[in-house]
C-alpha positions as CSV (number, residue, x, y, z in Angstrom):
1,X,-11.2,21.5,56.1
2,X,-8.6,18.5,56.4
3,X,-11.8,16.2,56.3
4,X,-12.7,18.3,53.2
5,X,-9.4,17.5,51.2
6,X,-9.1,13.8,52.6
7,X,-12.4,13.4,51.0
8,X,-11.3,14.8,47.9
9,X,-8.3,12.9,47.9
10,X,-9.9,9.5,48.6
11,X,-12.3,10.7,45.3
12,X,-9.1,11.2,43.1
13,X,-7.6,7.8,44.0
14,X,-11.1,6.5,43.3
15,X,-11.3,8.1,39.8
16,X,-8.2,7.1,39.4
17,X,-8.6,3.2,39.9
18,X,-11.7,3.2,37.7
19,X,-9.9,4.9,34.6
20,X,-7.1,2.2,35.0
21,X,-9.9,-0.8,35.6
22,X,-11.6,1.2,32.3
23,X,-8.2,1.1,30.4
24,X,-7.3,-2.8,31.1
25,X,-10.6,-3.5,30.1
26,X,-9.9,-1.5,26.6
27,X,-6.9,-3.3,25.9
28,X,-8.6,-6.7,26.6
29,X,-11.4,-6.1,24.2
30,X,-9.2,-4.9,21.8
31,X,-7.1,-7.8,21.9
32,X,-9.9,-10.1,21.5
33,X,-11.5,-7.9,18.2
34,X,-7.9,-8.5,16.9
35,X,-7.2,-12.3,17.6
36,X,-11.1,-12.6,16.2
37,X,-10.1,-10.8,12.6
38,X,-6.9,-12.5,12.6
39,X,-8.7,-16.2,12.9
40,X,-11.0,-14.5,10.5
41,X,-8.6,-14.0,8.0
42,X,-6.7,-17.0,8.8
43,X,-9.9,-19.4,7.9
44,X,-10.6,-17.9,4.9
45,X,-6.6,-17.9,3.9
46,X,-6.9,-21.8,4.5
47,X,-9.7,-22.4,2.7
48,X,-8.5,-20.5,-0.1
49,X,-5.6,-22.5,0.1
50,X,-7.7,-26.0,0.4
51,X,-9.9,-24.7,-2.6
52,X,-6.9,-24.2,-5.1
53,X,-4.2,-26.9,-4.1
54,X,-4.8,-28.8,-7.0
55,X,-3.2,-25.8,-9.0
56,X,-0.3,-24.9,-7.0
57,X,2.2,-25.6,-8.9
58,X,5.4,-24.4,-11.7
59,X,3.2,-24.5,-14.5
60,X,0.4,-22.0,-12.5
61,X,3.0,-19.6,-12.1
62,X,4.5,-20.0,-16.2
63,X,1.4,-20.4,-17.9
64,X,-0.5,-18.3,-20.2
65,X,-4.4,-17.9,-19.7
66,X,-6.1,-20.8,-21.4
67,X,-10.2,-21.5,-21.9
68,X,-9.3,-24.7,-20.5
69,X,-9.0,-24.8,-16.7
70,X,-6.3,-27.2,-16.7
71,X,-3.7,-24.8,-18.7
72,X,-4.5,-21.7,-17.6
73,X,-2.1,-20.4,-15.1
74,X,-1.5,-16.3,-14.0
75,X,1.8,-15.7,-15.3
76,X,0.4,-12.1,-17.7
77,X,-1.5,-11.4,-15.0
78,X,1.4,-11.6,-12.4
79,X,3.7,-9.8,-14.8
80,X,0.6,-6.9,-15.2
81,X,0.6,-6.7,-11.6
82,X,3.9,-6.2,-11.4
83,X,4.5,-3.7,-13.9
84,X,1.6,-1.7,-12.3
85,X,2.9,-1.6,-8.8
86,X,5.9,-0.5,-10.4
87,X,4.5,2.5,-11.8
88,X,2.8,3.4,-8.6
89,X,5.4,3.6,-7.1
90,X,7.7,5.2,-9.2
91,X,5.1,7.4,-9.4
92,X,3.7,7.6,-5.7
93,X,6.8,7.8,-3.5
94,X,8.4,11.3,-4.9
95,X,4.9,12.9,-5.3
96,X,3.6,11.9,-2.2
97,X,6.4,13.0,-0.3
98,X,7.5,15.9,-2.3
99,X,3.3,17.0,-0.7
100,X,3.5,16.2,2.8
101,X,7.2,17.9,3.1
102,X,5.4,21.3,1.6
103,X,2.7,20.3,3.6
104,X,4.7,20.1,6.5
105,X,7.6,22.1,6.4
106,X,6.9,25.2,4.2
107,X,2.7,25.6,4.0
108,X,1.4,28.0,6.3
109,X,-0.8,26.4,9.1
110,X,-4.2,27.0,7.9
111,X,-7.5,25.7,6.5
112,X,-6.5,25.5,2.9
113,X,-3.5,23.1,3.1
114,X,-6.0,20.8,5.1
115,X,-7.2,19.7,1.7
116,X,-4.5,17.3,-0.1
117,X,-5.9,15.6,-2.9
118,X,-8.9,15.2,-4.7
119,X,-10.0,12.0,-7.2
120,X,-9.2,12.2,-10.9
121,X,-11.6,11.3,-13.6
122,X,-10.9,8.7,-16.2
123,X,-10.6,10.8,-19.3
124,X,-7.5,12.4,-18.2
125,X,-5.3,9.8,-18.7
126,X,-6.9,7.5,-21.1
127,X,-8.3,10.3,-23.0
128,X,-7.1,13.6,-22.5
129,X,-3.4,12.9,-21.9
130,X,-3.8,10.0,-24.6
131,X,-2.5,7.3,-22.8
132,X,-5.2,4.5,-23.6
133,X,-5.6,1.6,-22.2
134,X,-2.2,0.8,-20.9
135,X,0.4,0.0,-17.6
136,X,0.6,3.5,-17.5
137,X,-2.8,4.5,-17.3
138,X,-3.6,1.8,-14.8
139,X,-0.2,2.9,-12.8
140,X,-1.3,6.7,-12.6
141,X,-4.4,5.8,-11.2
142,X,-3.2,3.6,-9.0
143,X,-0.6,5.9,-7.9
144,X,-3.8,8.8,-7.2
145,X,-5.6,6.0,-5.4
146,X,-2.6,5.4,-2.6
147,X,-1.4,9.3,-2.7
148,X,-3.5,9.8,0.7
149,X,-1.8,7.2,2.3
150,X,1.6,7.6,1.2
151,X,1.0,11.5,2.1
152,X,-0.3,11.1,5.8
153,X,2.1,8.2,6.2
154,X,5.2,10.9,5.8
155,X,3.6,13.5,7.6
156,X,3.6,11.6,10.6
157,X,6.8,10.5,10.0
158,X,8.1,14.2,9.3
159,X,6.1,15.7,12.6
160,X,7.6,11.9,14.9
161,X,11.6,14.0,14.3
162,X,12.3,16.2,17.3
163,X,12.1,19.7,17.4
164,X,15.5,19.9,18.8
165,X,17.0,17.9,15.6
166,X,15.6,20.9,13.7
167,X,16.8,23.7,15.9
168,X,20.4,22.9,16.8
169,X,20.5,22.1,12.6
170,X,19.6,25.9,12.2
171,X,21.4,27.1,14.8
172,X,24.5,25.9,12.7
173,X,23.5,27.7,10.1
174,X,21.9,25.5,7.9
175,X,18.9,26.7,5.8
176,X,15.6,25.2,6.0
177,X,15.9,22.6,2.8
178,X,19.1,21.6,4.3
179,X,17.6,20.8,7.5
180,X,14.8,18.5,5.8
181,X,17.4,16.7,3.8
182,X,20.0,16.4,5.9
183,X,18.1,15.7,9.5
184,X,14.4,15.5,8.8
185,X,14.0,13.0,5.6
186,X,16.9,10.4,6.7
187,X,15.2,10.1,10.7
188,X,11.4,9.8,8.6
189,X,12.8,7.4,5.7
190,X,11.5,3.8,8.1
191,X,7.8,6.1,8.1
192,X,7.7,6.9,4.6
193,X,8.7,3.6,3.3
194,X,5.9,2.0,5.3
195,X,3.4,4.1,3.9
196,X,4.4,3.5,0.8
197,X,4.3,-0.4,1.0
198,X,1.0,-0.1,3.1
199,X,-0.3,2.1,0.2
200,X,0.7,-0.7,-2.1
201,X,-1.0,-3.3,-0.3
202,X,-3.8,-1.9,-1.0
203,X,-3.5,-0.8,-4.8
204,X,-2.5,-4.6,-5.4
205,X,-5.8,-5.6,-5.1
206,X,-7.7,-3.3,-6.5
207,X,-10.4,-4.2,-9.2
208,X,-12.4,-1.3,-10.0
209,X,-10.4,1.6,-11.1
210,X,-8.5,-0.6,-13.2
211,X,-11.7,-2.1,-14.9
212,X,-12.5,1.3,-15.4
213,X,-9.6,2.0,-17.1
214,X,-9.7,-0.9,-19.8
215,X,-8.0,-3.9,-17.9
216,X,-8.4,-6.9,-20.6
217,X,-9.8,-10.0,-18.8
218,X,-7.8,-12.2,-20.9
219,X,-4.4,-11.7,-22.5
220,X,-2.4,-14.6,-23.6
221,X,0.9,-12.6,-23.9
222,X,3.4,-10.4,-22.3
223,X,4.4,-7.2,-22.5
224,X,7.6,-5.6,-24.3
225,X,10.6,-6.5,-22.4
226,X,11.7,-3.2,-20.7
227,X,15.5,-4.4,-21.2
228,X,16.7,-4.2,-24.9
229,X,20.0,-5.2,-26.6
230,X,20.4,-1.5,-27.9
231,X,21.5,1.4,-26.6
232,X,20.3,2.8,-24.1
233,X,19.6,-0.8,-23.2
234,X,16.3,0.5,-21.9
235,X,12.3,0.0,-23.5
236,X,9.7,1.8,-23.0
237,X,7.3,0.0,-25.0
238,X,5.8,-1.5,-21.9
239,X,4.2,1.7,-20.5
240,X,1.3,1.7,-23.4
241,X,1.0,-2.1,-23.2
242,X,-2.8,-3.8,-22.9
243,X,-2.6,-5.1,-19.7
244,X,-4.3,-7.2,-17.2
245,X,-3.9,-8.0,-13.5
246,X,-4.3,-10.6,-10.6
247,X,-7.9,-9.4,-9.3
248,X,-8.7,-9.0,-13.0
249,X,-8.1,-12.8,-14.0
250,X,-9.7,-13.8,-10.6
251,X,-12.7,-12.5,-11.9
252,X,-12.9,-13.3,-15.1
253,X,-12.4,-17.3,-13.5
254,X,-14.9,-16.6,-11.1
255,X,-17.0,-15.9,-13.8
256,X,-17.1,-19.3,-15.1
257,X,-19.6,-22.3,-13.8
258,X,-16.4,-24.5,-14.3
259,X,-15.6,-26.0,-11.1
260,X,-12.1,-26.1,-12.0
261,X,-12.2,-22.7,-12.6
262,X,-13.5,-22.0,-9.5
263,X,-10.0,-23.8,-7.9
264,X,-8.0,-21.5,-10.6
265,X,-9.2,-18.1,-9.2
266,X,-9.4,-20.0,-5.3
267,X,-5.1,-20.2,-5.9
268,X,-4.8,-16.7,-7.8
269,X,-6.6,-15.3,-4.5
270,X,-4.4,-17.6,-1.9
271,X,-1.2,-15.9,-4.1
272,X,-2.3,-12.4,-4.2
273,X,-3.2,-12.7,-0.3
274,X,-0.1,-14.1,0.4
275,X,1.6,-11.2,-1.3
276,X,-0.4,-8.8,0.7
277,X,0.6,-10.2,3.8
278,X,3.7,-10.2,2.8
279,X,3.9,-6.9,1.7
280,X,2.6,-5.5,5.4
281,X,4.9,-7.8,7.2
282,X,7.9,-6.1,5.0
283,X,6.3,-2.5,6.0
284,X,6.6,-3.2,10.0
285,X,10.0,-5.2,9.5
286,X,11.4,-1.9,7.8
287,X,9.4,0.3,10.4
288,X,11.3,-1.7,13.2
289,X,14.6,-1.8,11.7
290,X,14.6,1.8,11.6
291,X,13.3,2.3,14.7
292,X,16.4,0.3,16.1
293,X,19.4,1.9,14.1
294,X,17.8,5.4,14.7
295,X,19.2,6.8,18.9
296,X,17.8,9.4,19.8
């Protein structure tokens, strides 16, 4: 019998030393897939960035689109871009999280909440809701694109806050919106930010829905100002603008058998990467700083 559960033992601490050989061995691969994508991504940065260096410069940044190579620069398509991230977020952040809190704190457990969102077709905005082709439109959508991501994002960020947060809150008394406002949101807020810039990260570089939408390939002015000198000092002119958009102007450059169009859209991609990579570096920088002020 002692032989018996020696045996056994000596089998345990030899299943034992294979899982941990198994997991090193995981962690080692893993680290090499992930050095290998990030050299990946690192040549084809620099050879972005050899490809367009003739056309980094002030004027890039400040010039209008331009059928010769030479003038054209990115700055309505920066401004587009801009706008449009804007909307998505306006747009994304409260509706997103307003989901995964109902989804989280107040829907009943079952198979029906499993389902969050589904895709919207284009003539509800442009058509139906008579938006045309405009930041708006191209914001909505953008906003529905990222909405699964912004959603999933907070719900693991709602479910990472203790149980025992939530209980001792109710057993002062407090009701359960009080709880979420007061203990659950401001403990998640380093989550839900960094699904939101994640979801961001993505929606900058999107081509198709926007094409889809009506995103001009070549617009040689600027929006309405969304700052006026009248009261209520504020325009919102700009939402049913034309637009266009940094993936939108690389393509249209692409396009062209020009070489030195070829460096144009080579530095618009170098910029919009660069502001993707910025954009997720932000996300974990606010993801640690939270991390850090929040003791548990």
């Amino acid at each position: 019998m002692a032989a018996v559960a020696q045996l056994t033992l000596e089998d345990l601490r030899a299943g034992l030393g294979w899982r941990k050989q198994l997991d090193k061995l995981f962690v080692i691969v893993g680290l090499l897939v992930m050095i290998a994508c990030l050299a990946i991504l690192a040549i084809l940065f620099l050879d972005l960035v050899r490809d367009g260096a003739s056309r980094f410069g002030w004027d890039f940044f400040t010039s209008f689109p331009s059928r010769k190579a030479e003038r054209a620069g990115i700055l309505s398509a920066a401004v587009g871009t801009t706008m449009i991230m804007f909307v998505t977020a306006l747009v994304a952040l409260p509706v997103g999280v307003a989901a995964a809190i109902y989804l989280e704190e107040y829907a009943p457990k079952n198979w029906f909440t499993g389902i969050i969102y589904g895709l919207l077709a284009l003539g509800l905005f442009v058509y139906q809701f008579g938006l045309g082709q405009s930041v708006l439109s191209a914001g909505l959508t953008l906003a529905l694109l990222i909405l699964p991501i912004v959603i999933v994002a907070t719900r693991e960020a709602l479910r990472s806050v203790p149980k025992a947060i939530r209980e001792a809150a109710y057993g002062l008394g407090a009701t359960r919106w009080e709880v979420t406002r007061d203990h659950v949101l401001p403990y998640s807020t380093g989550g839900i930010l960094t699904g939101l810039i994640l979801g961001l990260s993505r929606a900058i570089g999107e081509t198709a829905p926007i094409i889809t939408i009506g995103a001009l390939s070549f617009i040689a002015f600027l929006p309405p100002s969304p700052v006026s000198g009248e009261f209520p000092f504020l325009n919102f002119e700009w939402l049913r603008s034309e637009f266009t958009a940094m993936p939108i102007q690389m393509f249209n450059w692409v396009s062209r058998p020009d070489q030195a169009f070829q460096a144009n859209a080579a530095a618009a991609g170098a910029i919009l990467l660069g502001m993707t990579l910025l954009m997720n570096a932000l996300a974990i920088w606010i993801r640690y700083r939270f991390r850090k002020r929040i003791n548990w």
